[in-house]
C-alpha positions as CSV (number, residue, x, y, z in Angstrom):
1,X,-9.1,3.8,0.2
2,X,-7.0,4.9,-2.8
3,X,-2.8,6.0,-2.6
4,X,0.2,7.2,-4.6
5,X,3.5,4.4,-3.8
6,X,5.8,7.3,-1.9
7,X,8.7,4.2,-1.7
8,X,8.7,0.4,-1.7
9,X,11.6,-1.6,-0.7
10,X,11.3,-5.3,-2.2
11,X,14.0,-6.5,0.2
12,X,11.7,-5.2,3.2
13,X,8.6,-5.7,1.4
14,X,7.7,-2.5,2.8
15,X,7.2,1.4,2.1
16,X,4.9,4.2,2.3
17,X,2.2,6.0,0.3
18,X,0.4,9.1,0.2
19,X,-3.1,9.5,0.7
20,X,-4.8,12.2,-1.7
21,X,-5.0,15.1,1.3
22,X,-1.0,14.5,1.1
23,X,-0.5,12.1,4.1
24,X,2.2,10.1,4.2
25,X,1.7,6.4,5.5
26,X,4.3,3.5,6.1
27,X,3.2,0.0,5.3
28,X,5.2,-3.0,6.5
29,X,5.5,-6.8,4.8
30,X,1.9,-7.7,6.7
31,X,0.4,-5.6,4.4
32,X,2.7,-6.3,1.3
33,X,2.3,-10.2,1.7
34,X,-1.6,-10.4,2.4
35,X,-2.2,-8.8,-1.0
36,X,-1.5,-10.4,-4.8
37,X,1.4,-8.0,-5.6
38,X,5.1,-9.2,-5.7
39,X,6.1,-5.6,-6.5
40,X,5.5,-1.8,-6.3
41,X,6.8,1.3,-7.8
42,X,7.1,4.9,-6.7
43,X,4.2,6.8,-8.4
44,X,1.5,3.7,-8.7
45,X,-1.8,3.9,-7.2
46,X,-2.8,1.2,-5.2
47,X,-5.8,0.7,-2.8
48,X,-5.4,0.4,0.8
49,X,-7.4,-1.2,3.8
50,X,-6.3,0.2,7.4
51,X,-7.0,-0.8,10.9
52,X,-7.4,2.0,12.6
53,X,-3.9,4.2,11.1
54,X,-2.3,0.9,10.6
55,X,-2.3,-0.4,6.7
56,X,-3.2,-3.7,6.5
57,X,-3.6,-4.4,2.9
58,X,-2.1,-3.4,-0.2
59,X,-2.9,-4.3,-3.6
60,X,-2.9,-2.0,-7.0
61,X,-6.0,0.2,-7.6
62,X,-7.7,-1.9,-10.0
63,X,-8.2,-5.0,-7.8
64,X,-10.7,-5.4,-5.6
65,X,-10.0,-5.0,-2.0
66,X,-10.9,-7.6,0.4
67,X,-14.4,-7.2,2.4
């Protein structure tokens, strides 16, 4: 699933994005760490794997996502 970075806090390792309809999701460090990134900016598009509405992966929009 594809997003827009809303925020990203690299002390927290967590933030939000917004899905394309506009939703806004948060995103803790679980999601952060298990991808390649070591940062984020507001604006970037990333791809997203969730768990039901839990994300649980995070990792820019040009990488594959896992599975």
């Amino acid at each position: 699933m594809q997003a827009t970075v809303k925020a990203f806090d690299p002390a927290t390792r967590s933030g939000s994005v917004f899905l394309d309809d506009g939703t806004e999701i948060p995103f803790g460090a679980a999601a952060f760490d298990a991808g390649p990134l070591r940062l984020l900016r507001s604006g970037q598009r990333v791809g997203i794997v969730m768990d039901g509405e839990v994300v649980t992966y995070v990792t820019l929009s040009t990488f594959p996502l896992p599975g």
